[in-house]
C-alpha positions in Angstrom: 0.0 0.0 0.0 2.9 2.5 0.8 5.0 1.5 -2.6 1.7 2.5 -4.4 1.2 5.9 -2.8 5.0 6.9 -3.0 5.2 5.7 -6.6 2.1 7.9 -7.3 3.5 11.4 -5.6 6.7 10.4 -7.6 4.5 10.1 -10.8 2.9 14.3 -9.9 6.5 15.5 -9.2 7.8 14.2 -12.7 4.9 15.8 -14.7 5.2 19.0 -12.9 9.0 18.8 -13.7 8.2 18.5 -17.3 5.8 21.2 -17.5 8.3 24.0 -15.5 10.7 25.7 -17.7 13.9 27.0 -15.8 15.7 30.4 -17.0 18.5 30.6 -19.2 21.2 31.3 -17.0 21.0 28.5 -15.1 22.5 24.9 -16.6 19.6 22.4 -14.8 19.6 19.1 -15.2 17.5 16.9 -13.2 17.8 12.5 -13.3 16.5 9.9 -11.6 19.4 7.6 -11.0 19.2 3.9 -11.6 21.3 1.4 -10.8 23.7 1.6 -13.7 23.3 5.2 -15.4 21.7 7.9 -14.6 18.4 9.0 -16.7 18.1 12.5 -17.7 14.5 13.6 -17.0 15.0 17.3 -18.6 18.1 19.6 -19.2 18.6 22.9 -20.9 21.5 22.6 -22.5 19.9 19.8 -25.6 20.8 20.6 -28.7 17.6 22.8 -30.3 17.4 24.2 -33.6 18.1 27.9 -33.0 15.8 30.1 -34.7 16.4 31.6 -37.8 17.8 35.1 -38.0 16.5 37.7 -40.6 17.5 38.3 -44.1 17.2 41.7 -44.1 20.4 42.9 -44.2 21.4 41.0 -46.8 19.1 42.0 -49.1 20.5 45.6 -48.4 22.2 47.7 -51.4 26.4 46.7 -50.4 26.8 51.1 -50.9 24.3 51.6 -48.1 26.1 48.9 -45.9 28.9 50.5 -46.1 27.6 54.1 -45.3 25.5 52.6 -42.3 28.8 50.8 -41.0 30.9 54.3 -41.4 28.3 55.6 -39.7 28.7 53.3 -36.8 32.0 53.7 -36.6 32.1 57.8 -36.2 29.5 57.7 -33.8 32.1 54.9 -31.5 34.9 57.6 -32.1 32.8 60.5 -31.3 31.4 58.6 -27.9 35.1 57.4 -27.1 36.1 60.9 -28.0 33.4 62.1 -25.1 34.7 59.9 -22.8 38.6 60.3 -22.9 40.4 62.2 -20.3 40.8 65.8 -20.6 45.3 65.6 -20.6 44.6 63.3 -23.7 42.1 65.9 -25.7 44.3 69.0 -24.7 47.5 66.5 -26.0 45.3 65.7 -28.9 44.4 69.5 -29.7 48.1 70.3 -29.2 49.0 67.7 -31.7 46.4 68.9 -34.1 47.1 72.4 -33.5 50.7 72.0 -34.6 50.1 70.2 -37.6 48.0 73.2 -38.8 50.8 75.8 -38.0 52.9 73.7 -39.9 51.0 73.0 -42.9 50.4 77.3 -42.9 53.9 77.9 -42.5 54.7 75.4 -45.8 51.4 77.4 -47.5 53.4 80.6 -46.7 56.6 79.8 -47.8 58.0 82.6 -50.9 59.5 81.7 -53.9 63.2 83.2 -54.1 64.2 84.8 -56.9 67.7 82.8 -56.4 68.2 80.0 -54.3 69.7 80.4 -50.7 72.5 78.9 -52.1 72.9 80.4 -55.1 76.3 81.4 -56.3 75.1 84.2 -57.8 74.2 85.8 -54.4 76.0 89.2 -53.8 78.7 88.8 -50.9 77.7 91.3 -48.0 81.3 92.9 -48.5 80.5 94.1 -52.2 77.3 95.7 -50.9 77.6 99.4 -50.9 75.8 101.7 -48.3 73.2 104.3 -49.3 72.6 102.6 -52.4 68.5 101.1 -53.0 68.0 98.1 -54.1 64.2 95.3 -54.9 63.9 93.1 -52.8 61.0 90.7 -52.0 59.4 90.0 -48.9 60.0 86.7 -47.3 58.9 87.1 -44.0 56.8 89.2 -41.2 57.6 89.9 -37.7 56.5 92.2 -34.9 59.2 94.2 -35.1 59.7 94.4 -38.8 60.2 92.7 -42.2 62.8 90.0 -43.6 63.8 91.4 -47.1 65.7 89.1 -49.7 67.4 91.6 -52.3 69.8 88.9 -53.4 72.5 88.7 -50.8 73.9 86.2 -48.7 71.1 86.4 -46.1 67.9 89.0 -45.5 68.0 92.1 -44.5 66.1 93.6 -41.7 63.5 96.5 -42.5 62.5 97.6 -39.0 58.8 99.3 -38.4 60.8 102.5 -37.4 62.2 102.8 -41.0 59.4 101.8 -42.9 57.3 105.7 -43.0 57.9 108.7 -40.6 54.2 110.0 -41.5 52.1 107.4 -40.1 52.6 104.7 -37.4 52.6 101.4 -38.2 52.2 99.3 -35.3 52.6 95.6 -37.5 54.6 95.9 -41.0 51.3 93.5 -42.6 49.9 96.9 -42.5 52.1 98.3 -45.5 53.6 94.5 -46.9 52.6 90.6 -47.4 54.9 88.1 -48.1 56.2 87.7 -51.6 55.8 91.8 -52.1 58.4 93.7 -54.1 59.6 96.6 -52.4 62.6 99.5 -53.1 64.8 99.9 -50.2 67.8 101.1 -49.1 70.6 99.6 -47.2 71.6 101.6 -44.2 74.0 99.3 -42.6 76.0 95.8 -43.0 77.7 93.7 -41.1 79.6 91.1 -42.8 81.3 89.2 -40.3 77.8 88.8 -37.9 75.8 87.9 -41.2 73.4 90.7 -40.8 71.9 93.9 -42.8 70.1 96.9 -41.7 67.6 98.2 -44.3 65.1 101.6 -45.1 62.4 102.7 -46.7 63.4 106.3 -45.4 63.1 109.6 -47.6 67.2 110.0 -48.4 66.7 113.4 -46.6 65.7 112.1 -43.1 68.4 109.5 -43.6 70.9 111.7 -44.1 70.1 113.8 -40.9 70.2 110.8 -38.9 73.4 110.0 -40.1 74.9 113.5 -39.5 73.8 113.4 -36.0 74.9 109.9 -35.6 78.0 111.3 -36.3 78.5 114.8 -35.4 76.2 115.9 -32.7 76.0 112.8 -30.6 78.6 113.6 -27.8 76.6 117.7 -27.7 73.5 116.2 -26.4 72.5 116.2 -23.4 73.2 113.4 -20.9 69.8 111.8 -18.9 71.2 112.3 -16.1 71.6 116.5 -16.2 67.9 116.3 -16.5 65.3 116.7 -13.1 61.5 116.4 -13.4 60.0 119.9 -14.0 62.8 120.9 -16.3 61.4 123.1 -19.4 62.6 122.1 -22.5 61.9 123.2 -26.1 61.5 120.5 -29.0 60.1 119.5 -32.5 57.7 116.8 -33.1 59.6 114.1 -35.2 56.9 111.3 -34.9 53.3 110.7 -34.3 51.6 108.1 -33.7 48.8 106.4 -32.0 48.8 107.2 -28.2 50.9 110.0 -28.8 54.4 111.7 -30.6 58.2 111.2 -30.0 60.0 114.8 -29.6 63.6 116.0 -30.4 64.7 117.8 -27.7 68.3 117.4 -27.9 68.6 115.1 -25.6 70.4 111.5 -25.9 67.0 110.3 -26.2 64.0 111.4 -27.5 61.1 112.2 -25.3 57.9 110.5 -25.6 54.5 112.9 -25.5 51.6 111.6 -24.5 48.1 113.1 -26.1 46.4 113.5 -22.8 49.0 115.5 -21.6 48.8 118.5 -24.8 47.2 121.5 -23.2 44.4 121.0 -26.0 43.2 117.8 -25.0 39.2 117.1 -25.0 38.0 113.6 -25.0 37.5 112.5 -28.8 40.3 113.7 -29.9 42.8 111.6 -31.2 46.9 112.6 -31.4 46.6 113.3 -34.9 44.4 116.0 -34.4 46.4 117.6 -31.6 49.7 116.9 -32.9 51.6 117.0 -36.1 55.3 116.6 -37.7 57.4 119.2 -37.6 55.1 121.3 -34.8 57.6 123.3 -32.0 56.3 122.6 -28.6 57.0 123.6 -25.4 57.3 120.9 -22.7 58.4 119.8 -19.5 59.9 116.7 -18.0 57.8 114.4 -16.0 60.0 111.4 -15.7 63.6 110.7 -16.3 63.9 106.7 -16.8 67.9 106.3 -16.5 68.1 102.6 -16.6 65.7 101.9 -19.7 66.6 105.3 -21.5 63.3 106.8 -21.6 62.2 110.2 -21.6 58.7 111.4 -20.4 57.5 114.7 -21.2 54.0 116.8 -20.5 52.6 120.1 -21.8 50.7 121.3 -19.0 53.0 123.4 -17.0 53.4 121.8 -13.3 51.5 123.2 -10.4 54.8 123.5 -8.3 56.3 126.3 -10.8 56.6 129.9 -9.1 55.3 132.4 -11.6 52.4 133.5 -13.3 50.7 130.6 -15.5 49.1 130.8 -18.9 46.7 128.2 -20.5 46.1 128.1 -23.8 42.6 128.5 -24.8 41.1 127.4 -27.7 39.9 130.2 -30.3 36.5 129.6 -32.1 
């Protein structure tokens, strides 16, 4: 009576067994062992037939594969792009960054009219002062342009020699590279490979020559100068913030447009000053180390006397 009843709960259990699927992740197998082998009752690891996939994509034109597989592959770069650290994306933007200053630099490179090497080249010894010469522009600096005019190496044209009427704070105002441009050749040094060139008037040249030579021990000395000192000059140069005056001085002293006696706000220095005008100034600082002369128009406060302003006349 009790073999019938256990063989009958055993019976239930094995069709409920049957009917139970387990999940995927788990490998189940359940047997009922006999006395030789054991008998696999259910396992999920049988070989099925796996169901088959769609043949969609190869049906697909091969050109739009290939776009939607490019595709794919820009948007991984752009997300691992998104996700890398920020030392490699600034070394990555310096890398990049570099590249282009290079590939502008080849882009700006100017054809020479001889090659560096050229035996043709004038030696810097045969090169005669004074004398004006075309050159081309190979280069542009802050502080001036590199000139080839067919010598051993480039001269320099500085922004202080290329006008005396207007100021030219960059020489790509007046030039671009590969320009061909008449100057002249103020000074050479052979044996230190470098040249000196103008773009001067022959006149103003040849007055800074002369006092290069002649009247450069008369001036005067910084240090015989004291704030408050009046001093009578001529406006050589004007330019943005203000002009530079001869005074016959060492150095010449810098004016600044807010301190002319005409001053009214918007005004510019080219309406207050111009080349060639005789002022009269006073020192307001004496810079010994760095050479630098400041000067004002407004008379100082401190002077005895009687003071006079100048008033503007309608």
């Amino acid at each position: 009576m009790m073999n019938q009843v256990f063989l009958t709960i055993g019976l239930l259990l094995l069709s409920c067994v049957k009917s139970f699927t387990f999940p995927r992740q788990f490998s189940t197998r359940i047997c009922l062992k006999a006395k030789d082998e054991p008998t696999i009752l259910y396992s999920d690891e049988d070989d099925s037939t796996s169901i088959p996939k769609s043949n969609r994509w190869k049906n697909i034109n091969p050109a739009v594969k290939e776009r939607i597989i490019k595709e794919g592959q820009q948007r991984a770069i752009n997300n691992k792009k998104k996700r890398e650290p920020a030392q490699d994306k600034k070394r990555r933007m310096m890398m990049y960054y570099k590249k282009a200053q290079l590939e502008s630099k080849r882009q700006s490179r100017i054809e020479r009219p001889l090659p560096v090497n050229s035996e043709e080249r004038t030696d810097l010894k045969d090169i005669r002062l004074g004398e004006y010469y075309n050159g081309t522009v190979i280069s542009l600096t802050n502080f001036g342009a590199y000139v080839d005019i067919g010598s051993q190496c480039d001269g320099l044209l500085h922004v202080s020699q290329i006008s005396r009427d207007q100021f030219i704070e960059h020489p790509r105002q007046m030039f671009s590279p590969g320009d061909t441009i008449n100057v002249r050749v103020v000074r050479v040094a052979p044996d230190e490979k470098k040249m000196q060139l103008s773009m001067l008037p022959e006149e103003v040249w040849m007055e800074e020559m002369e006092e290069s030579e002649d009247e450069l021990n008369e001036r005067i000395p910084l240090e015989d100068l004291a704030p408050d000192d009046e001093l009578w000059g001529e406006i050589k140069r004007v330019t943005t913030f203000g002009a530079y005056v001869e005074l016959g001085v060492v150095v010449k002293g810098w004016l600044h447009f807010m301190d002319h006696p005409l001053f009214e706000y918007g005004k510019t220095s080219r309406d207050l000053m111009k080349v060639g005008d005789r002022i009269r100034c006073w020192v307001s600082n004496v810079n010994i180390e760095d050479q630098r002369l400041k000067l004002t128009c407004n008379r100082p406060k401190d002077l005895p006397g009687p003071r006079r302003e100048l008033k503007k006349i309608l």
